[in-house]
C-alpha positions in Angstrom: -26.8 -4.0 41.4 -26.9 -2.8 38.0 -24.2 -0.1 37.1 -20.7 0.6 35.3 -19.1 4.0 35.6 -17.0 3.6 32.7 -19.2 1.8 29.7 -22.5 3.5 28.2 -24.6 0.3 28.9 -25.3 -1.0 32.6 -23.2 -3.5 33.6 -22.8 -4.9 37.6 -19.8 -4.5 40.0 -18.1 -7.9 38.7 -18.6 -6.5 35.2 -16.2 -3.5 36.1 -14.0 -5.9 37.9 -13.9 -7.8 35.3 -13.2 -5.8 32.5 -12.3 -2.2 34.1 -10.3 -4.1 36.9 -12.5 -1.9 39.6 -12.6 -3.5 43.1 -13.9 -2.0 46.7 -11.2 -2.3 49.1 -11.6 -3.7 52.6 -14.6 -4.8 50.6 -15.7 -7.4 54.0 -16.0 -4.1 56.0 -17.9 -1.8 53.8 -21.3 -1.4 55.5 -23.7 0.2 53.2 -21.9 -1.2 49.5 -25.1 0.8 47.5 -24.6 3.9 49.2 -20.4 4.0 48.4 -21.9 2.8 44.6 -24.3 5.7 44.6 -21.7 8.2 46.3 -19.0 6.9 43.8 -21.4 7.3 40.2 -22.3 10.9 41.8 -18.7 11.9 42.0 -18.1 10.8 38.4 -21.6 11.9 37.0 -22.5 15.2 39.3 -18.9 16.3 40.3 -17.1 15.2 37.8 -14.1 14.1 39.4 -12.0 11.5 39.0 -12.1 8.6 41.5 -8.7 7.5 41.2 -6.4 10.8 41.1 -9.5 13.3 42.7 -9.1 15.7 39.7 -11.9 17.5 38.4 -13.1 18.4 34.9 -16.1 20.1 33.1 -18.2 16.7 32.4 -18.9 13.3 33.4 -17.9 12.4 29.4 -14.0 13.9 30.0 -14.2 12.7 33.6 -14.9 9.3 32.5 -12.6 9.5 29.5 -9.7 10.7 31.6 -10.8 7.7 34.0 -10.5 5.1 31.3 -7.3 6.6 29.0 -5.1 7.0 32.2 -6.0 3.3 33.7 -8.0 5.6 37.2 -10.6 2.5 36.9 -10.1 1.7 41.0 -11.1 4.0 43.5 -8.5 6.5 45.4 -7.4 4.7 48.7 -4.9 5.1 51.1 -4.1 3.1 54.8 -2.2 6.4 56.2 
């Protein structure tokens, strides 16, 4: 899978684990990985919003600049 929500060039999911320290939790129980991907690059690219803190802002450029200035590199997730 060839993608990076944070860098201008495609990377893959180790990539942004890697370097963005990005990781799917419960990771062993996701059951459709490319559709959370897909799901995840539309929240930052179409709805612009942050997948770390949920907020929203008026491009995928400031979203992902907000993402990347404020360490929000790993996805929102809560076990309440």
């Amino acid at each position: 899978m060839r993608i990076s929500y944070y860098c201008p060039t495609y990377r893959n999911l180790e990539h942004m684990a890697a370097v963005h320290c990005f990781f799917i939790p419960d990771h062993d129980s996701v059951i459709d990985l490319e559709g959370l991907i897909d799901y995840l690059g539309q929240k930052i690219s179409i709805g612009c919003v942050c997948v770390g803190c949920n907020h929203g802002f008026k491009s995928p450029a400031a979203t992902r600049d907000h993402m990347l200035s404020k360490g929000h590199t790993r996805m929102a997730y809560s076990t309440v």
